[in-house]
C-alpha positions as CSV (number, residue, x, y, z in Angstrom):
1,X,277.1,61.6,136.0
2,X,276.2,63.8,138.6
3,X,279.0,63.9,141.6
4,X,277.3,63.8,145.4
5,X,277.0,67.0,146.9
6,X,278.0,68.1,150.8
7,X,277.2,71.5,152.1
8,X,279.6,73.3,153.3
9,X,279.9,76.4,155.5
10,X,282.9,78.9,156.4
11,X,283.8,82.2,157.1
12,X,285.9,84.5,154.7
13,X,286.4,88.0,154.9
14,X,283.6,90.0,154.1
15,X,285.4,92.0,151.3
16,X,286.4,88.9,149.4
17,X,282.8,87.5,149.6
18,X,282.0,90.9,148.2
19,X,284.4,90.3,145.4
20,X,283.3,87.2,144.8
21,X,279.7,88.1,144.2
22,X,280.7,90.8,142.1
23,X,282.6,88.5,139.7
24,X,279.9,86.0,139.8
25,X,277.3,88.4,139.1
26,X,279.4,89.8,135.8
27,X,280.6,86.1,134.5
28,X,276.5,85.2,135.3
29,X,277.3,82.6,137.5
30,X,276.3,81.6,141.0
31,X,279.1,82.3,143.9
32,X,278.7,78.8,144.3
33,X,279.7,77.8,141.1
34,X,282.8,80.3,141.1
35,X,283.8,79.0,144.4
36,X,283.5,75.5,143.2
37,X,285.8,76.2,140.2
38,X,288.4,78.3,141.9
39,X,289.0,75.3,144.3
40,X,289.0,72.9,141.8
41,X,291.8,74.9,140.1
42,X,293.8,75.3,143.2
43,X,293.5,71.8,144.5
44,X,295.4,70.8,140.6
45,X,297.5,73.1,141.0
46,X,298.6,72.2,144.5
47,X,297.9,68.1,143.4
48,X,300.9,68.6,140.6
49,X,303.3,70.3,142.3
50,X,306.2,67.7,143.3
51,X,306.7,69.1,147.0
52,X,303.1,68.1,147.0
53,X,302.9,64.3,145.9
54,X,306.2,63.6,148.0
55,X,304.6,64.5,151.0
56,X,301.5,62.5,149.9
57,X,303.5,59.7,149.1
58,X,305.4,60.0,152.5
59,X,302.0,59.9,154.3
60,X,300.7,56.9,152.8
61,X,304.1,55.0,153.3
62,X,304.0,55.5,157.0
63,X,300.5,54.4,157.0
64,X,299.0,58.3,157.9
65,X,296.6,57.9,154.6
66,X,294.3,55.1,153.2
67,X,294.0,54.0,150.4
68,X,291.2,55.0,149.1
69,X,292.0,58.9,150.0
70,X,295.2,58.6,148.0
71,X,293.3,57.4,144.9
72,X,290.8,60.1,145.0
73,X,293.5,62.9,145.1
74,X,296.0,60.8,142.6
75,X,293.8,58.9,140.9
76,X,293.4,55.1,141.2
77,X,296.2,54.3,138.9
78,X,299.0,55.9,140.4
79,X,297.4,55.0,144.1
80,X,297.9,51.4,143.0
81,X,301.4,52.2,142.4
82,X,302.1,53.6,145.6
83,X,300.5,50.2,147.0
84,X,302.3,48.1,145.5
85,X,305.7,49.5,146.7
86,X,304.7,50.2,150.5
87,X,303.8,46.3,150.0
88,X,306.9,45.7,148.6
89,X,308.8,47.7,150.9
90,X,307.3,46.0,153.7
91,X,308.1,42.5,152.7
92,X,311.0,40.6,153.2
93,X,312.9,39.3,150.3
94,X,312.0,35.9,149.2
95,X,314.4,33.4,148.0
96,X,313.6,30.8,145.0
97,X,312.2,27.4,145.3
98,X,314.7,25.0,146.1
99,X,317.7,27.5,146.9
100,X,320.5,26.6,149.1
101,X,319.6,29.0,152.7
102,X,323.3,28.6,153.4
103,X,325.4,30.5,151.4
104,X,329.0,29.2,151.0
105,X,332.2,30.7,152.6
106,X,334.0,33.2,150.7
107,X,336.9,31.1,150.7
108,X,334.8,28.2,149.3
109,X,332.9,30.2,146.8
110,X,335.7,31.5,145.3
111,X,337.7,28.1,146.1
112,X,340.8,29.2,148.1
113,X,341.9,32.4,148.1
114,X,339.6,35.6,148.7
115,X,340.7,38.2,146.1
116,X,340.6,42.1,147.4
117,X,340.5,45.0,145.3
118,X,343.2,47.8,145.8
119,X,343.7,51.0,143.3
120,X,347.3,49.8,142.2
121,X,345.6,46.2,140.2
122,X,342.3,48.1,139.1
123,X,344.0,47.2,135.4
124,X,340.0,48.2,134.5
125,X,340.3,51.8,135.7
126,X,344.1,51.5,133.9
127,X,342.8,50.3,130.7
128,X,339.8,53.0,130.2
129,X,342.2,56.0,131.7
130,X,344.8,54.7,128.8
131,X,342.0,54.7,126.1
132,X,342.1,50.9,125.8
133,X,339.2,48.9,126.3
């Protein structure tokens, strides 16, 4: 399947265009074509690097990229990851069908007394320090 083409036109020194067509001239390929591939190598280059896909990521969770430009340099896959958890980031937590919005007291969940931790009754951290478990 042929991709859709767009012209595209900038300056680069005159020495590395001269480079360019001498390399494209001995590999009998168009400047084009060599210019095309070099890119495409860089851009995977750049695309796996994890510096890279952080600050991609970063951008499309503050809202700097769309969609759609994500999955193009990702892939659509791994853009509907990053979809899903900005939309689960973004929502707040639901709570189950039927549960209680008031959640008891400590005093009455625990019914009386509110235990504390301290270091001297961790007898857990006592047990695995002695070797017993």
């Amino acid at each position: 399947m042929a991709e859709d083409k767009t012209r595209v036109d900038f300056n680069a020194p005159e020495s590395l265009v001269r480079e360019a067509d001498v390399v494209s001239d001995l590999l009998d390929t168009s400047r084009t074509n060599l210019l095309v591939e070099g890119l495409r190598k860089q851009l995977s280059e750049v695309e796996s690097d994890e510096g890279f896909q952080r600050r991609l990521r970063d951008a499309y969770y503050a809202g700097q990229l769309e969609f759609d430009t994500v999955a193009a340099v990702v892939g659509t896959e791994e853009a509907m990851r990053m979809k899903l958890l900005r939309e689960s980031i973004d929502r707040e937590p639901s709570l189950p069908s039927g549960a209680d919005v008031d959640l008891p007291a400590d005093e009455r969940f625990y019914d009386g007394e509110v235990p504390t931790w301290t270091p001297e009754h961790d007898t857990d951290a006592d047990n695995h320090r002695d070797g017993n478990q």
